[in-house]
MARFI-139714 format. One record per residue (C-alpha): residue in one letter; x, y, z. Coordinates in steps of 0.2 Angstrom, whole numbers, plus 5000, padded with zeros to 4 digits. Layout:
BEGIN
AXYZ/...
//
This chain:
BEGIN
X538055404936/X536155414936/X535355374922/X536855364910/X536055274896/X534655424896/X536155544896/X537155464880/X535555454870/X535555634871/X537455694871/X538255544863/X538655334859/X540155354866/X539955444879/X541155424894/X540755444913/X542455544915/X542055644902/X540655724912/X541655734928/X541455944929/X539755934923/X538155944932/X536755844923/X535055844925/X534255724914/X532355654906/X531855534892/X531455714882/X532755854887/X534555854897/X535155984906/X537356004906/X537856154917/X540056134919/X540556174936/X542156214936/X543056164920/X542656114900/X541655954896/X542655834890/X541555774876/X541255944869/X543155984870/X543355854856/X543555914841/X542155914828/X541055824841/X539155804836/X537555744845/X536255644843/X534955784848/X534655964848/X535956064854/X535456234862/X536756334871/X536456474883/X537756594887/X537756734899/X538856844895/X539556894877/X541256924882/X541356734884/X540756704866/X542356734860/X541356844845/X540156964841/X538456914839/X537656934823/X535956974833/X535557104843/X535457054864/X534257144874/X534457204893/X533857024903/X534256924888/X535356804883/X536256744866/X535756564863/X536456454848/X535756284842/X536356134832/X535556004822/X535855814826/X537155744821/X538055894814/X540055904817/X540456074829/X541656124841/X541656224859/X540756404856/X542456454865/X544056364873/X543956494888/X542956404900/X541456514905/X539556464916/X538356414902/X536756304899/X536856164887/X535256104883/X535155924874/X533155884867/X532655724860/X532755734840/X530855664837/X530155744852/X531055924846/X530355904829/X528655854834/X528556004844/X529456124830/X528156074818/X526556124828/X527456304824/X527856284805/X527656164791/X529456154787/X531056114799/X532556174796/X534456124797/X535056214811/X537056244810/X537356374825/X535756464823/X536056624835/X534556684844/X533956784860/X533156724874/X532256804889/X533356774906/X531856694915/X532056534907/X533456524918/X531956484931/X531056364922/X532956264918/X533356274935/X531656204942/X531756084930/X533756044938/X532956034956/X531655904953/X532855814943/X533955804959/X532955764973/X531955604962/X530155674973/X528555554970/X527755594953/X529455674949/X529255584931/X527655694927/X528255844931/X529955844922/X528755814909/X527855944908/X529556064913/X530255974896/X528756034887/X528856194894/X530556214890/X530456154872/X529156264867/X530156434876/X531656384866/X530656354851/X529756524852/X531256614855/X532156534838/X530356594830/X530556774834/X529356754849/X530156794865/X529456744882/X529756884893/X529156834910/X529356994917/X528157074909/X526856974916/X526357084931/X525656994946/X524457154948/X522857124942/X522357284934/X524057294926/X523857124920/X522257184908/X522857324903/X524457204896/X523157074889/X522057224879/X523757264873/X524257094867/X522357074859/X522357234849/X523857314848/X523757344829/X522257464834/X522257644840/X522357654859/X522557784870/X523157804888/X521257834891/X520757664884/X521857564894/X521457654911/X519557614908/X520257434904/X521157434922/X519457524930/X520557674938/X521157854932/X522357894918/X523757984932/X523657784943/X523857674927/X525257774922/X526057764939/X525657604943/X525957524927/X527757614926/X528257544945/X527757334938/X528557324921/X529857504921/X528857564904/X527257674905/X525657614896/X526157694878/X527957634879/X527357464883/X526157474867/X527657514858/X528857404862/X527557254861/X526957324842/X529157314838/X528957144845/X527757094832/X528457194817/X530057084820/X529056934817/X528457004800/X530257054795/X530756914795/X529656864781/X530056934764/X528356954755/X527657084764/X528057264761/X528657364776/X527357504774/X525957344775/X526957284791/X526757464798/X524757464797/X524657294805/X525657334820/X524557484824/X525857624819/X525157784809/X526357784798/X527957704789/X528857844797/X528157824813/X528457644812/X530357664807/X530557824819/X529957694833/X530957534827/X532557634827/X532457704844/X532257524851/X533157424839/X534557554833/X534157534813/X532957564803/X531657414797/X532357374781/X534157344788/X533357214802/X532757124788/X534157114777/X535257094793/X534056924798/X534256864780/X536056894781/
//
């Protein structure tokens, strides 16, 4: 197998060639990629296996978990789980089901982890959600694994990089969603003043001056790129950002309200409800949980 020994410093020591045998694996000095084929990975089949990197599992669809998540999956997302080094688990599910197994180098994963926060923690099958576009960077990342092109080295790379700090993000509260990211230009400033100031008040009027055309086009066009209208998009981005804050105990509700922009705390849990289905307070406790 290609680049074996790259592939057991990631999933395992004892590592054995059969075991892989159902297993397409893409592989660099930073991050591995294990997709199974058409049956179970014999390593991960054994009984309170453990690796020597990070773990992250991608799985498509929840009937194949086996469970219920305790997190709440958006439409074009995925649940995603991750494991700490060297920490005993078994298989997610016996059924054998299509999923993503992402192995990332210990020191590199931490190095990156700690740009975000001063602390890293033990993770022991952390769930998360994470945007379905990654699925294009992982499989970008699997295509210049196979075909070994010139400068093939650099490019994984950067791909690992890439790849680490989406997953990192997306453990951190702060999704990627690449398909939010118009390819129009005006709709693409009108999503940027969004990002730079939701907490403020903006109207439909505002942003139609931003994308230099009438409120009646914005709203239509804007509506065709993403599927949300302007003031939906505001919205949705300011829940975003509240669930970041939530997630943090020491700052009240009400103060979490103002900094994302909504009127009030009823506006704010009117809003989070409609989009989250409970109200802020049982998010928090939920996440905590």
């Amino acid at each position: 197998m290609k680049n074996f020994n790259i592939t057991k410093s990631l999933v395992g020591e004892y590592l054995e060639e059969d075991e892989l045998k159902y297993v397409d694996c893409y592989v660099h000095n930073k991050l591995g990629l294990f997709i199974p084929s058409t049956e179970h990975c014999g390593y991960a089949m054994q009984k309170n296996h453990a690796h020597p990197s990070y773990m992250i599992i991608i799985v498509f669809f929840q009937e194949d978990l086996g469970f219920n998540p305790k997190i709440e999956i958006k439409n074009k997302h995925y649940y995603a789980e991750i494991m700490s080094p060297d920490i005993p688990h078994n298989e997610i599910s016996e059924k054998f089901s299509r999923y993503y197994c992402i192995m990332i180098d210990k020191k590199y994963f931490e190095e990156q982890y700690l740009l975000y926060s001063n602390d890293l923690p033990e993770f022991t099958g952390h769930q998360f959600s994470v945007c379905c576009d990654i699925l294009k960077a992982l499989n970008t990342f699997a295509f210049e694994s196979s075909k070994s092109m010139k400068n093939s080295d650099i490019t994984l790379d950067a791909q690992a990089t890439l790849i680490t700090h989406w997953i990192i993000r997306s453990i951190l509260g702060e999704n990627i969603d690449m398909r939010s990211v118009s390819s129009n230009y005006s709709v693409g400033r009108v999503q940027q003043y969004i990002e730079q100031h939701f907490n403020e008040k903006i109207t439909v009027k505002d942003l139609a001056q931003t994308a230099y055309m009438s409120e009646s086009s914005l709203n239509r066009l804007f509506k065709k790129e993403t599927s949300f209208t302007p003031i939906e998009y505001l919205i949705e981005t300011r829940i975003a950002k509240s669930k970041t804050l939530l997630r943090r105990k020491d700052i009240r509700i009400t103060e979490i309200a103002a900094r994302c922009g909504f009127s009030s705390n009823a506006h704010f849990t009117l809003c989070f409800k409609n989009i989250v289905h409970m109200s802020p307070s049982e998010f928090r406790e939920l996440y905590h949980e």
